[in-house]
C-alpha positions as CSV (number, residue, x, y, z in Angstrom):
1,X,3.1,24.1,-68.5
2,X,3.0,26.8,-65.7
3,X,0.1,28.1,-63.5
4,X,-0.6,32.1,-64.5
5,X,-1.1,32.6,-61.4
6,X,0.8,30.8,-58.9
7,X,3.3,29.2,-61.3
8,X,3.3,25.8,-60.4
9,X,3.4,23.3,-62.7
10,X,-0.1,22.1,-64.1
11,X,-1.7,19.1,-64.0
12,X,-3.8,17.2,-66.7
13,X,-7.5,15.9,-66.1
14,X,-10.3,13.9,-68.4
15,X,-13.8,15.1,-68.2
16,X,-16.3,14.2,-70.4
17,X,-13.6,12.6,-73.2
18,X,-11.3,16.4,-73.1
19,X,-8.4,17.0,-71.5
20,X,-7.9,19.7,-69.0
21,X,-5.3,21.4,-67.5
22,X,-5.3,22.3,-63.6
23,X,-3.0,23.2,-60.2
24,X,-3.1,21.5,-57.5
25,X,-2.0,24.3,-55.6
26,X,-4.4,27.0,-56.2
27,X,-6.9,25.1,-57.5
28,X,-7.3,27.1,-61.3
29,X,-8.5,25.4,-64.1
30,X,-7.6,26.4,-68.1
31,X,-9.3,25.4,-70.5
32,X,-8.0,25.1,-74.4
33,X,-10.3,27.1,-77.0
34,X,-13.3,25.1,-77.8
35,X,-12.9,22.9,-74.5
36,X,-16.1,24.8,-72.5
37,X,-18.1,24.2,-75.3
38,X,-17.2,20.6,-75.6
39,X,-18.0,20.0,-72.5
40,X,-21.3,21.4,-72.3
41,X,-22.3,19.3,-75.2
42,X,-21.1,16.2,-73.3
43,X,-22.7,16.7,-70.5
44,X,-26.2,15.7,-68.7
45,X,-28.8,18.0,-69.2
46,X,-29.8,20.5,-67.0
47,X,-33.0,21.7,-66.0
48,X,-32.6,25.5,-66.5
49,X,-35.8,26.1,-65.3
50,X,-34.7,25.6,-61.9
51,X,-36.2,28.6,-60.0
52,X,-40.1,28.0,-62.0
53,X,-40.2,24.4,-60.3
54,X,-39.1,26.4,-56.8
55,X,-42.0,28.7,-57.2
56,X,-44.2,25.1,-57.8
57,X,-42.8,23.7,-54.4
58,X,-40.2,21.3,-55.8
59,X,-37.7,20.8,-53.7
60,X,-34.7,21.1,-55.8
61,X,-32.2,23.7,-55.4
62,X,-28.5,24.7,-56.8
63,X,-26.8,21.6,-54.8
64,X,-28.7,19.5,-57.0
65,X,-26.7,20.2,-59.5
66,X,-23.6,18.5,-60.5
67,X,-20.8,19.2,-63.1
């Protein structure tokens, strides 16, 4: 399969238990329907409350944060 955008030839990655595909060149990652959404059932939790425990004085900020 071809990048859309720079038309290199793509690249295939595991995260989570899906397969996705990527360049190496530019860097884009396309995802397959359905593959976002497995993804974000797979992953850790995240505390989406992020900015109310800023406002208490926790420390934690964006680059906590890892996919």
């Amino acid at each position: 399969m071809k990048c859309p955008t720079c038309d290199s030839d793509l690249r295939v990655a595991e995260r989570e238990g899906v397969e996705l595909d990527y360049c190496p060149y530019c860097h884009g990652v396309w995802l397959d329907q359905g593959e976002l959404e497995q993804i974000i059932e797979r992953s850790n939790p995240i505390d989406w409350d992020w900015h109310r425990n800023d406002e208490a004085g926790d420390p934690r900020s964006y680059s906590d944060v890892y996919w």
